[in-house]
Every structure is written in C-alpha cells, then in structure tokens.
C-alpha positions as CSV (number, residue, x, y, z in Angstrom):
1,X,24.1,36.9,104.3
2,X,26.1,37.1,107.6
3,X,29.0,35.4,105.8
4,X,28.9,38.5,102.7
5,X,28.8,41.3,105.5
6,X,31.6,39.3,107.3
7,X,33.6,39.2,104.2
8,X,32.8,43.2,103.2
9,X,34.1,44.1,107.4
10,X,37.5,42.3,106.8
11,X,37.9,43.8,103.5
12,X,36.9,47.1,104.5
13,X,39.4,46.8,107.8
14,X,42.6,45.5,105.4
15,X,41.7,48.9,103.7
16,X,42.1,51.0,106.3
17,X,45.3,48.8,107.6
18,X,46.9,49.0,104.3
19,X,46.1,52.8,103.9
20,X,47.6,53.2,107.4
21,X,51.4,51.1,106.7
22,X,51.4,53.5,103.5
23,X,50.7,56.2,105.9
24,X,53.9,55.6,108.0
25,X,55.9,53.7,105.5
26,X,55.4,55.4,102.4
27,X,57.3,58.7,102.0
28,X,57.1,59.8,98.7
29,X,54.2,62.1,97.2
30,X,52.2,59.3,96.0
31,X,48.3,59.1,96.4
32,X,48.4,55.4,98.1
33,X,47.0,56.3,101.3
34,X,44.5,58.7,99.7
35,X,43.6,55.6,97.3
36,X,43.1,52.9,99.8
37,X,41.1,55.4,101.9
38,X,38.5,55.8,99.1
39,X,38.4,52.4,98.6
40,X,37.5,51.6,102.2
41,X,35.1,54.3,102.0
42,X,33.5,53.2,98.6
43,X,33.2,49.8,100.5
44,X,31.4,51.0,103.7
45,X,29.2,52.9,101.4
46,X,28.2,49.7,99.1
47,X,27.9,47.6,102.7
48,X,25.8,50.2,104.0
49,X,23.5,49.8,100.6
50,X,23.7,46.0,100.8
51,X,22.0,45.8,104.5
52,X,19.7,48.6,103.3
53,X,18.5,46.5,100.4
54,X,19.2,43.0,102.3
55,X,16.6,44.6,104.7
56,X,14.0,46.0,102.3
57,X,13.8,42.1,100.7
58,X,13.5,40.2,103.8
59,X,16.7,38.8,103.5
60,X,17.4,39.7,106.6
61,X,15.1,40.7,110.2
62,X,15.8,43.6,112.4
63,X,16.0,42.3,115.9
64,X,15.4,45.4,117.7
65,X,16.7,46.8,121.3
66,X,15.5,43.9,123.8
C-alpha cells in the first residue's frame, strides 16, 4: 500500500510540475495548464478516497500522535 500512495504523490507532483512549465512556457490560449491542474486535482481527490477506503478495510493502521 505505501508503494500505491508513493506512486499516486509522484504522479500527482509531475502534475502540478507539468501544469506549471505550461504556465510559463506556454503562450497561447490553450487550456493545458487548466487541464493538468484538474488532473492533479482529480488525483488528490481519488488518493484522498484510496486512504479513506484503505483505512476503513484495515489495510492500513492509524498510528496516532505519540
């Protein structure tokens, strides 16, 4: 499980990197920085879910604050 959520953070960060080179590269009207954004949020939304669920099946054990 550690290596999915590790997996979903890089993805979710090469979204944000991506949507920030078409940021400053990209100087036309397109909708590329507005698309990658939505992907990264659609991501931290799912990953969000995932631990949720993860959590709820005892996949995984909350620590808590030591």
């Amino acid at each position: 499980m550690k290596v999915v959520i590790g997996i979903a953070f890089l993805v979710i960060l090469g979204s944000l990197g991506s949507a920030f080179f078409f940021l400053m590269k990209d100087k036309s009207k397109s909708s590329r920085t507005v698309n990658a954004l939505t992907v990264r949020i659609g991501m931290s939304i799912a990953l969000f879910l995932l631990i949720l669920f993860a959590h709820h099946m005892g996949w995984i054990q909350s620590t808590g604050i030591r």
